[in-house]
C-alpha positions in Angstrom: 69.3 -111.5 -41.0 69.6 -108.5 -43.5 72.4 -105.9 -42.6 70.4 -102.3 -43.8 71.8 -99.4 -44.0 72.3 -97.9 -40.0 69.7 -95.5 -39.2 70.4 -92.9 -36.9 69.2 -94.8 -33.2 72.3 -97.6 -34.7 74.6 -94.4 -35.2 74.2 -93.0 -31.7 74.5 -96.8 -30.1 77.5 -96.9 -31.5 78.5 -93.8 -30.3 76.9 -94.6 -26.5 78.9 -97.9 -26.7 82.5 -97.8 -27.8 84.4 -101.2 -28.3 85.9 -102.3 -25.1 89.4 -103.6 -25.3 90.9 -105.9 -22.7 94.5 -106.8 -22.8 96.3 -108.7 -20.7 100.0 -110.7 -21.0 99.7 -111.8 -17.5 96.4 -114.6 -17.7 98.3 -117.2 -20.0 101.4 -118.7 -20.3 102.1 -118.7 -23.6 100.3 -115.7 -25.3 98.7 -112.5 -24.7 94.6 -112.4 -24.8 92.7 -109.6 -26.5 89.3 -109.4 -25.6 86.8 -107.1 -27.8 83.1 -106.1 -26.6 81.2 -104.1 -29.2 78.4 -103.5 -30.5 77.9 -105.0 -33.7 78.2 -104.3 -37.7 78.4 -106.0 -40.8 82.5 -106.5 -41.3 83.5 -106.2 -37.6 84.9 -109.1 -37.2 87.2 -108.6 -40.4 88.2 -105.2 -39.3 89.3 -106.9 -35.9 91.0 -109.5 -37.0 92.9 -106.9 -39.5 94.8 -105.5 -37.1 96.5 -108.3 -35.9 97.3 -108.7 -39.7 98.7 -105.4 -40.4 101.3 -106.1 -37.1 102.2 -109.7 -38.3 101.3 -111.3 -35.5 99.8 -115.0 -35.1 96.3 -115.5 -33.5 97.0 -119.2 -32.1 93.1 -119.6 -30.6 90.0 -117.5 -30.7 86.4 -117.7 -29.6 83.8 -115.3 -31.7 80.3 -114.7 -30.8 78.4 -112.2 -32.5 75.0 -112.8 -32.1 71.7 -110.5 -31.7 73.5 -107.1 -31.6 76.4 -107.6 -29.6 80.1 -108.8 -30.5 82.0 -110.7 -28.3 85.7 -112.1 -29.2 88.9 -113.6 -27.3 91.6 -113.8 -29.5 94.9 -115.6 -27.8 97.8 -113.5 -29.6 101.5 -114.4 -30.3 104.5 -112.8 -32.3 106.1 -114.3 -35.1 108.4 -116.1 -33.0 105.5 -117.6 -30.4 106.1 -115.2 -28.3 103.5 -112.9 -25.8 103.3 -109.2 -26.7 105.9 -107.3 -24.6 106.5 -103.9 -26.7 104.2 -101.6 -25.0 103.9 -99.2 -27.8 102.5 -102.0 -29.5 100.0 -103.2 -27.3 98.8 -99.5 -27.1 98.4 -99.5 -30.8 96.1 -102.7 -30.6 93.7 -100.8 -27.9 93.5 -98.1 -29.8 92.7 -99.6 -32.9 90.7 -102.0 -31.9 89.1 -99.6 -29.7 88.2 -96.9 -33.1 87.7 -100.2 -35.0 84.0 -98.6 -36.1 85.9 -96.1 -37.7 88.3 -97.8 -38.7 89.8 -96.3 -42.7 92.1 -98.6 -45.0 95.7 -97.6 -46.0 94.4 -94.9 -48.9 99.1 -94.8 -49.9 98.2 -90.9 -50.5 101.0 -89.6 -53.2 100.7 -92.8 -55.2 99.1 -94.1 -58.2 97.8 -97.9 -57.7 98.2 -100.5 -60.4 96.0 -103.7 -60.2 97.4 -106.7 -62.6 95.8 -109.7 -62.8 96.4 -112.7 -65.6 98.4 -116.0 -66.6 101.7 -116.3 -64.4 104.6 -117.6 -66.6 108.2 -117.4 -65.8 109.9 -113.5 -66.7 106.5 -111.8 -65.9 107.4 -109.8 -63.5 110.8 -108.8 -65.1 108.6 -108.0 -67.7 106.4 -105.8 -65.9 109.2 -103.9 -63.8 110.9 -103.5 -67.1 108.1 -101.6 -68.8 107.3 -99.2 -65.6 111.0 -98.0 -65.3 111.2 -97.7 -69.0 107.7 -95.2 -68.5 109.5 -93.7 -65.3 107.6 -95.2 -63.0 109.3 -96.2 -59.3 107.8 -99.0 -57.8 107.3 -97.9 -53.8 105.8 -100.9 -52.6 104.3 -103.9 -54.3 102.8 -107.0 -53.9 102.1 -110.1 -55.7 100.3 -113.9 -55.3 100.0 -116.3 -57.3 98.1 -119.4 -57.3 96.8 -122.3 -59.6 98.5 -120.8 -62.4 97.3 -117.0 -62.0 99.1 -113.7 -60.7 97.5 -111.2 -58.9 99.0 -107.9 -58.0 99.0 -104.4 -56.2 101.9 -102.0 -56.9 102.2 -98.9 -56.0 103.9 -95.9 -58.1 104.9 -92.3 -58.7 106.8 -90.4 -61.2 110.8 -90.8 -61.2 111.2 -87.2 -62.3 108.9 -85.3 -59.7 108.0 -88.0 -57.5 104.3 -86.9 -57.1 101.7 -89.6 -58.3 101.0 -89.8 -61.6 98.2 -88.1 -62.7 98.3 -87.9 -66.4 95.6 -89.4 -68.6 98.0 -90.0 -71.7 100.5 -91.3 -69.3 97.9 -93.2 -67.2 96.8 -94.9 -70.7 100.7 -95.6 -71.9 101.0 -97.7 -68.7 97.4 -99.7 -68.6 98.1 -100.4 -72.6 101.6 -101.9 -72.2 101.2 -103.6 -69.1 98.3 -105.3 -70.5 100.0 -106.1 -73.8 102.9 -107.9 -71.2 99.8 -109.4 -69.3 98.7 -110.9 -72.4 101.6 -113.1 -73.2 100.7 -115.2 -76.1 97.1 -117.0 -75.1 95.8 -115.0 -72.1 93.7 -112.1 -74.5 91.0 -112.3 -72.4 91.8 -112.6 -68.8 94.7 -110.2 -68.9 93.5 -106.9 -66.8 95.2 -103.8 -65.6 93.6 -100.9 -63.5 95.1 -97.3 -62.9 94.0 -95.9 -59.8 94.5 -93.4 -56.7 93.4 -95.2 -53.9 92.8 -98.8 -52.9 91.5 -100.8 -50.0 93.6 -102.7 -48.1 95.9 -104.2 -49.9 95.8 -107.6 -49.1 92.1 -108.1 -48.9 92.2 -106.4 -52.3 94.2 -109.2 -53.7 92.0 -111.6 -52.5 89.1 -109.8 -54.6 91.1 -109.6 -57.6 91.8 -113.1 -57.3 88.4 -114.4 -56.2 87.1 -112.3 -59.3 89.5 -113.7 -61.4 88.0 -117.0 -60.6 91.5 -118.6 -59.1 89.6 -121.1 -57.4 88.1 -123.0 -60.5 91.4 -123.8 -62.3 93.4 -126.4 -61.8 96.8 -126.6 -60.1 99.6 -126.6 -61.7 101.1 -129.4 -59.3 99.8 -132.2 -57.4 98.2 -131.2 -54.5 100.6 -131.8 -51.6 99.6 -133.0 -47.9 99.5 -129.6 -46.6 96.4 -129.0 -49.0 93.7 -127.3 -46.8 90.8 -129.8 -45.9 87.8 -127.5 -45.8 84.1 -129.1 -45.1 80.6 -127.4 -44.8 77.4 -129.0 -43.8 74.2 -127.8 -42.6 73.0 -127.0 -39.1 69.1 -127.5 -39.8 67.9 -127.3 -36.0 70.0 -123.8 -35.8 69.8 -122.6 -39.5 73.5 -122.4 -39.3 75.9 -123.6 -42.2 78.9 -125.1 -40.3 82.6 -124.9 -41.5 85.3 -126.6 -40.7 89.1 -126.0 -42.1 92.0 -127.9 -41.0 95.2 -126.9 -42.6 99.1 -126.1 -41.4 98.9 -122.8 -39.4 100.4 -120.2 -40.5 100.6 -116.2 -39.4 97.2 -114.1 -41.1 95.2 -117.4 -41.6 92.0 -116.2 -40.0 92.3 -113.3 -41.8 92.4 -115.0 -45.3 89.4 -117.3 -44.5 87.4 -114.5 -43.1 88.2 -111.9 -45.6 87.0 -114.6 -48.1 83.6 -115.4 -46.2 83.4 -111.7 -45.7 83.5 -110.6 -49.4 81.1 -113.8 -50.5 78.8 -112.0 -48.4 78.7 -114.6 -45.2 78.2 -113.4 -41.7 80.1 -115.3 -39.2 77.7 -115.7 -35.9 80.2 -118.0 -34.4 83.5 -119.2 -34.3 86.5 -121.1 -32.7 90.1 -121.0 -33.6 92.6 -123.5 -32.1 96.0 -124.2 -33.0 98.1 -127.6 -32.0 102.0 -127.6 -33.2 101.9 -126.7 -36.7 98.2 -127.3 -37.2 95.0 -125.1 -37.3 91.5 -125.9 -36.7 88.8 -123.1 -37.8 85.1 -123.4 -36.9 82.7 -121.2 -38.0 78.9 -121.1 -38.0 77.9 -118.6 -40.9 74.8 -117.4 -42.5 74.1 -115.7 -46.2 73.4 -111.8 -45.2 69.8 -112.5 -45.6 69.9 -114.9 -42.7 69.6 -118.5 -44.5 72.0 -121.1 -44.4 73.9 -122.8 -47.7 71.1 -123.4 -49.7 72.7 -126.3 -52.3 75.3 -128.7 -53.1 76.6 -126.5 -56.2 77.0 -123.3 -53.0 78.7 -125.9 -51.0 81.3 -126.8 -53.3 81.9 -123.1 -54.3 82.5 -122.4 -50.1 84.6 -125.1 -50.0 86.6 -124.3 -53.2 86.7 -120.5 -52.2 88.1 -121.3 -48.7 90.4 -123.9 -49.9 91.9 -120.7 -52.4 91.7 -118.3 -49.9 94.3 -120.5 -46.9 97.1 -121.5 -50.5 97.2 -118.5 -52.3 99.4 -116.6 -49.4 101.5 -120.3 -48.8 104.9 -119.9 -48.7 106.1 -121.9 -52.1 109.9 -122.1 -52.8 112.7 -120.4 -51.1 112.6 -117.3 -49.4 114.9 -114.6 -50.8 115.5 -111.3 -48.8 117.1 -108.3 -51.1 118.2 -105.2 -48.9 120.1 -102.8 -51.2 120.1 -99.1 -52.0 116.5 -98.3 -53.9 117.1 -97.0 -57.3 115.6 -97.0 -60.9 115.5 -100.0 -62.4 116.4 -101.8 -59.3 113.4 -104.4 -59.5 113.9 -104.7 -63.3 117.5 -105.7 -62.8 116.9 -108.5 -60.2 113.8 -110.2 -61.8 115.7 -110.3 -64.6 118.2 -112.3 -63.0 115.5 -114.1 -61.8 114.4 -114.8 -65.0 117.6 -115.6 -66.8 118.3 -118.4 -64.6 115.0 -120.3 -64.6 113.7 -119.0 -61.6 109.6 -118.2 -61.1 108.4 -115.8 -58.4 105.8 -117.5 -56.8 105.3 -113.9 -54.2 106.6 -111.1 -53.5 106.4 -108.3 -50.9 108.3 -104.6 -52.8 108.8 -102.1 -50.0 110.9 -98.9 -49.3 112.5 -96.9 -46.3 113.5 -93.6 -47.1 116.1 -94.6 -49.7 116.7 -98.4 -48.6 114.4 -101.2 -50.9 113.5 -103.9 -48.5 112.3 -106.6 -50.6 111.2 -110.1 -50.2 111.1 -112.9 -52.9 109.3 -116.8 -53.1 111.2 -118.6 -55.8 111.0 -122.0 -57.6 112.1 -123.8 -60.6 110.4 -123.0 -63.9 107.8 -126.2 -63.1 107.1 -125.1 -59.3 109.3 -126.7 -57.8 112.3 -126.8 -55.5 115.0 -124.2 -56.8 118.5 -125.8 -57.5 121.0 -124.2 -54.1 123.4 -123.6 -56.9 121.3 -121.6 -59.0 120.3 -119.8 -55.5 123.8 -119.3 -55.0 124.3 -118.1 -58.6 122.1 -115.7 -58.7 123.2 -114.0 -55.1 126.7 -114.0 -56.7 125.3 -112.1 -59.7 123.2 -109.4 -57.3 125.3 -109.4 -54.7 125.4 -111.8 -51.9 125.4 -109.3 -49.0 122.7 -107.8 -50.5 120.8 -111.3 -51.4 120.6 -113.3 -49.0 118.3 -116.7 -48.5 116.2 -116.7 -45.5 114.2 -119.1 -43.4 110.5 -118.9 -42.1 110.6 -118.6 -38.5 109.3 -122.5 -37.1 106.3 -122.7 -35.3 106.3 -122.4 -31.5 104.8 -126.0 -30.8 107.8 -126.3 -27.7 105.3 -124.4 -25.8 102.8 -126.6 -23.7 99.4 -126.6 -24.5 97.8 -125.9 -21.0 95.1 -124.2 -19.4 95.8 -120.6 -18.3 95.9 -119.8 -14.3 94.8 -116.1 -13.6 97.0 -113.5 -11.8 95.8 -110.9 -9.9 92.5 -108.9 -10.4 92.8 -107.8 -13.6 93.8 -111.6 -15.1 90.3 -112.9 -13.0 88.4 -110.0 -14.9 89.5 -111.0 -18.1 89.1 -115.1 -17.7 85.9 -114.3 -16.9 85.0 -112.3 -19.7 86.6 -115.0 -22.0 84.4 -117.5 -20.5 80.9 -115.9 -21.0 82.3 -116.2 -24.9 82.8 -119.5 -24.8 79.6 -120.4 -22.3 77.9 -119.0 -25.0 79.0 -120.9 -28.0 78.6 -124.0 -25.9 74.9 -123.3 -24.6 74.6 -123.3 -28.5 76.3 -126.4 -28.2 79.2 -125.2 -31.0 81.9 -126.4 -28.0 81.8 -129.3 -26.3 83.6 -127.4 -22.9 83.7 -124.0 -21.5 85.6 -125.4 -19.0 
C-alpha cells in the first residue's frame, strides 16, 4: 500500500475524527492501559509510541492494529520503577498528546545551534571534543551520545558563552565543523569522520538512530564478543497474508519499542500489526510489516539487512559499564574537565546524556575500561575523589518489576468494562488474522 501525499477529503477526516484517548489505572493490576483510536497516517504509530519515550516510561505489553484506514493500539504502561501512572498532571499530558498526535512537532531547542558528530569511538574523544567547543566558547546545554560496534554518534546542543544566543556566524560556524572534524578524524578515520552545524533537528533520539543507521553501525563488527543478552531478531515471510513477520526477543528495557519501531519506520516499513509482551526481564516484539509500496521482504540479502538493522537498533541504547551521575554547578569548561578525568584514568564513555537546569548540569555517564569492559571500583572511586564525590556519584539502573504477577486484568466499574472491551476488539482482530493465538 503506497502512503501519497493526503489530499484534501484525508485532511478534513482527520479533522472530523480526532484520536481518541482512553486512559484508565483502574482495569489492571499492575499498569495503567492507554488505548488510541485514530484515523490513520504513515508514522502514527512512531509518533504514539514517542510519547511514552519522551516521559521515560516502560510499555510492558501492546496490541497494534492498523489496518485499512483505521489505527487501533492498547499499550499496557508502567514507570520506571513498574509502577501504574498515579501523577495526574502526567496522565493529562499523555491525553493531550496523544490526542494532537496528528500534529504532533519535534523538540525544534529554539536558541541553539545543533551539532551532529558521527565517526570512530576511541578512548579521550569526547574530552577531546568538549575541549575544542569551550576553547571556541561554545556551552554545551544538552548533549547526547551512543556508541556501538566501535562508532559514536552524537547530538549536542550549543550557544555562545559570551551572549548566550545561538551561534549564527558562518566563520565561526566553519571554525567549529573544521576542528571537530579534524578531532573526529583521529589518525585512520579520514573518511567516515562527519560533523553538521545546524538550527534545528528532529527528535533527538530518532536522529541518532539516522546518523547511526547512515553511518552503517550495523555492518561492522563488535568490538567484543557478543554476550547472551544479544538481541535474537528473526524475519520470515507470511505468503498467504503478504506479511513479512518479525520476531525480537531481547532483555526489556525502558524505550525498546521505540528503538525497533523508529528503525522499521525510517527503513521505510509499515507496521500493520503488532504485539508487545513482557515476562520478568524479557521482551517479545511481534510485528507484521510491509515495504511502503505494500509487498513483503522481497530477498534473503533484505532479510539479513532487517535483521541486522533491528539487532543495532535494541544495543546501541544498552546500558554498557557503570552508570555515573554528575550533579554540580554548570560552568565553562565543566564537561572538558571531567572527560578529561575520564580520560586520564583509562576510562571510555560508552553514553552519555549532557543536560542543564537553570544553572545546575545534570549529567549522566556509561563508563568501561579502555577494551569495553568492566571499570576497576578503584579507578571509579579515583576518579569521584578527583571531581568530587558528592558531586560524582555511581548509580544503579532501577531492576525490573518481575515481583509483579503476571495475571489477567478484572475490570472495575463502567469505565474499566468500556476500556476491556475496546482492548479486545484489538486483539480479536489480530487473532481473526490469526497473528495471536487468544483474545481471551
Amino acid at each position: 500500500m503506497e502512503w501519497p501525499v493526503l489530499d484534501e477529503y484525508e485532511k478534513l477526516i482527520f479533522r472530523m475524527n480526532p484520536p481518541r484517548v482512553v486512559i484508565d489505572s483502574r482495569v489492571c493490576s499492575s499498569a495503567t492501559i492507554v488505548e488510541v483510536d485514530s484515523a490513520r497516517k504513515h508514522g502514527i504509530l512512531l509518533d504514539a509510541v514517542q510519547v511514552f519515550t519522551d516521559l521515560n516510561l516502560s510499555i510492558k505489553k501492546a496490541y497494534i492494529s492498523c489496518d485499512g484506514r483505521w489505527f487501533m493500539d492498547v499499550f499496557h504502561v508502567t514507570d520506571q520503577n513498574g509502577n501504574k501512572l498515579t501523577d495526574q498532571s502526567e496522565i493529562s499530558y499523555i491525553e493531550q498528546s496523544l490526542g494532537a498526535i496528528h500534529h504532533r512537532r519535534d523538540n525544534d531547542y529554539r536558541g541553539l545551534t545543533a551539532l551532529e558528530l558521527t565517526g570512530t569511538d576511541r578512548v579521550g574523544l569526547l574530552s577531546e571534543v568538549f575541549a575544542v567547543l569551550a576553547d571556541l566558547q561554545c556551552n554545551v546545554v544538552e548533549a547526547k551520545v551512543w556508541t556501538h560496534n566501535g562508532r559514536i554518534a552524537s547530538l549536542i546542543y550549543v550557544k555562545d558563552c559570551n551572549s548566550g544566543s545561538p551561534i549564527e556566524d558562518s566563520q565561526h560556524i566553519n571554525r567549529i565543523e573544521a576542528r571537530l572534524k579534524h578531532v573526529l578524524k583521529g589518525d585512520n578515520d579520514i573518511r567516515s569522520a562527519k560533523t553538521m552545524v545546524s538550527m534545528a533537528v528532529t527528535h533527538t533520539e530518532r536522529r541518532l538512530h539516522q546518523m547511526m543507521f547512515a553511518d552503517r553501525d550495523y555492518e561492522r563488527k563488535p568490538i567484543l564478543q557478543p554476550s547472551a543478552d544479544c538481541p535474537v531478531v528473526t524475519v520470515q515471510n507470511w505468503t498467504g497474508r503478504g506479511y513479512s513477520e518479525v520476531n525480537v526477543q531481547c532483555k526489556d528495557r525502558t524505550k525498546l519499542l521505540f528503538d525497533v519501531v523508529c528503525t522499521l519506520t525510517d527503513m521505510e516499513y509499515v507496521v500493520f500489526h503488532a504485539t508487545v509482551n513482557t515476562t520478568g526481564d524479557k521482551a517479545y516484539l511481534e510485528f507484521y510489516i510491509r515495504h511502503m509500496d505494500g509487498t513483503p521482504i522481497s530477498s534473503e540479502a533484505e532479510r539479513q539487512r532487517v535483521v541486522q538493522c533491528l539487532q543495532a537498533s535494541v544495543e546501541r541504547r544498552a546500558s554498557k559499564g557503570v552508570r555515573l551521575e554528575l550533579c554540580t554547578e554548570d560552568r565553562v569548561g565543566l564537561l572538558a574537565e571531567v572527560t578529561r578525568t575520564f580520560r586520564e584514568n583509562g576510562l571510555n564513555v560508552t553514553r552519555a546524556e549532557i543536560s542543564t537546569t537553570m544553572d545546575t548540569a545534570l549529567n549522566i555517564f556509561y563508563v568501561t575500561d579502555a577494551l569495553g569492559n568492566p571499570a576497576d571500583p578503584k579507578i571509579i572511586e579515583a576518579v569521584r575523589h578527583r571531581i568530587g564525590p558528592a558531586n560524582l556519584q555511581v548509580k544503579e539502573l532501577p531492576p525490573l518489576s518481575d515481583e509483579k504477577a503476571e495475571r489477567e486484568e478484572e475490570a472495575v466499574g463502567v469505565a474499566g468494562a468500556v476500556l476491556l472491551s475496546l482492548g479486545s476488539m484489538v486483539r480479536r482482530n489480530l487473532y481473526h488474522l490469526g497473528l495471536i493465538r487468544s483474545y481471551s
